[in-house]
Residue, then its C-alpha position, 0 to 999 in steps of 0.5 A: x538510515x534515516x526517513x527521507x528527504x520530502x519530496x511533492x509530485x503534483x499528483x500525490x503530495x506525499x511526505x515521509x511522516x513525521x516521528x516526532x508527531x507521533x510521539x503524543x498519545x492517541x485515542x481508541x478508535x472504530x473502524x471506518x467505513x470501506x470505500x464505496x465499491x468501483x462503478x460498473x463498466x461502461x457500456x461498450x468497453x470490454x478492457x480496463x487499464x490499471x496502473x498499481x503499485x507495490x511498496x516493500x518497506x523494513x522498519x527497525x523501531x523508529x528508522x529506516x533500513x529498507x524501502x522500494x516500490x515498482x510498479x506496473x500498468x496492465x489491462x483486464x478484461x471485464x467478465x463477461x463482457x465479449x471482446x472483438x474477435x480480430x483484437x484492440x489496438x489503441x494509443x496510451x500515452x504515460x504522464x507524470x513519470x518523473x518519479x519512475x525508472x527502469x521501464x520494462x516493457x512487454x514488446x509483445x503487446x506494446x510498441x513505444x512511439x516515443x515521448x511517453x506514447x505507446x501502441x498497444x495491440x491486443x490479441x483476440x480473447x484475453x482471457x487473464x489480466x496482461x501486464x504492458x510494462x512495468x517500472x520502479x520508482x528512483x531510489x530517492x522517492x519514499x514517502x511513507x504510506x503507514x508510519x508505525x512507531x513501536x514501543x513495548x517493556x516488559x513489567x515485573x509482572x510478567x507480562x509484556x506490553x506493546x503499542x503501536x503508534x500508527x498514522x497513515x500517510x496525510x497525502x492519502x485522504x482516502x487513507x488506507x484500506x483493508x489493514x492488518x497489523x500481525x505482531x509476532x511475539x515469541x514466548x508469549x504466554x497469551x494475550x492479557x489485553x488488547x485494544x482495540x480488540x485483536x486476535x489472538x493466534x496461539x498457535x504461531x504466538x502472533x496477534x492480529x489487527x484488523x481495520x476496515x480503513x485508517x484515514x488520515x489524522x492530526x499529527x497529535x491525534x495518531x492512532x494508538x494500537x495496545x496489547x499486554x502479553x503474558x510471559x516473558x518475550x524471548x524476543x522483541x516483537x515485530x510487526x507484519x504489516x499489510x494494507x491497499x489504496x484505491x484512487x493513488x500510487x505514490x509515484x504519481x504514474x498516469x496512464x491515459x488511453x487514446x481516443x482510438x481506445x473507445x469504446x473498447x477500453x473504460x477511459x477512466x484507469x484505476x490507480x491502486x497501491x498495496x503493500x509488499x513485504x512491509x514490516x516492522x521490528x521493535x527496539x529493544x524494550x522501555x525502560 
């Protein structure tokens, strides 16, 4: 199965990333900064709504094999904050849910109205974040949030080499935050090299990439991840893949509380996605 077909939301212009882009040679790199932190709460509000997502994805070399992501809006309570003893109701109306299917629905504390519109009546002191309802997005919508292009051979040295071809998505222009790349590689000897620098898990013959942030780049300028191993693979090595986003969910769900909601709930909704179980397994080696 091949990547597939684009498709634009006007929230999130997402595209299943090029392959031949990242065909050309990238440069070392440093960490970005993180993304500044979330503001405070606003005076008054005791709730904040969350509309995150979840994306599974399984790469085999350059293609395709597996992808899905759901999705949930919840509430939390801020810490600290005292909520009012007889509980919150307010109105919540969701937009921009073309890209969205399979709604489920937790009746205890959400009622629809019909049209996109909700209730949601709160009991007094929720103590734990409380999913409202929760969807996942139709079959045809996957774009891309990290393409990885993987390539390794093994020399008559005895060593291995891998590299990573990685770029974040060019819809996200935050990128990616809190990235790590876990590369498996079984009969590994140890890690000759590596760059950027990595850490090396003997115990489990695993690697271990760490960035702060990846933002996104020129489609000829991707980013290059490089590690020689020593020993001979008995396997091709795969890569585990983990990473979150703040400020967008790659269907494109709104989540927008009443003017009833206020004080009581932030009128801003946080969006954040992150990554499931997303992996990458190499090809058999270069020639």
């Amino acid at each position: 199965a091949a990547s597939a077909t684009p498709l634009e939301p006007p929230s999130l212009p997402l595209r299943a990333a090029s392959t031949t882009a990242l065909q050309g040679g990238g440069r070392s790199h440093a960490a970005p900064s993180p993304r500044a932190a979330l503001q405070a709460p606003p005076a008054g509000a005791c709730y904040q709504l969350q509309v995150i997502e979840r994306v599974d994805a399984r790469f085999e070399g350059r293609e395709m094999r597996q992808f899905a992501t759901a999705g949930e809006v919840r509430v939390l309570p801020f810490s600290g904050r005292p909520q009012p003893p007889g509980g919150v109701s307010f109105s919540l109306a969701l937009g921009s849910a073309d890209k969205v299917t399979a709604v489920r629905e937790n009746g205890t504390l959400l009622q629809s109205a019909g049209g996109g519109s909700y209730k949601v009546k709160l009991p007094p002191s929720l103590g734990a974040p409380a999913s409202l309802l929760k969807y996942s997005a139709v079959q045809s919508w996957r774009p891309i949030p990290l393409k990885i292009v993987p390539e390794w051979r093994s020399g008559a040295d005895g060593t291995a080499r891998l590299q990573l071809l990685v770029a974040p998505h060019p819809g996200l222009k935050g990128g990616l935050q809190n990235v790590s790349l876990v590369v498996s590689a079984a009969g590994a000897t140890g890690l000759a090299s590596s760059e950027p620098a990595a850490e090396w898990l003997g115990s489990t013959q695993q690697l271990r990439w760490r960035e702060a942030a990846l933002r996104p780049r020129p489609p000829s300028q991707p980013y290059r991840f490089v590690a020689v191993f020593g020993g001979v693979l008995s396997a091709p090595p795969t890569v585990q893949v983990s990473f979150s986003c703040d400020g967008d969910n790659p269907t494109g769900l709104r989540a927008t509380p009443g003017a009833d909601a206020t004080p009581s709930v932030a009128a801003a909704v946080q969006r954040r996605f992150v990554a499931g179980q997303y992996s990458v397994a190499c090809d058999g080696p270069a020639a």
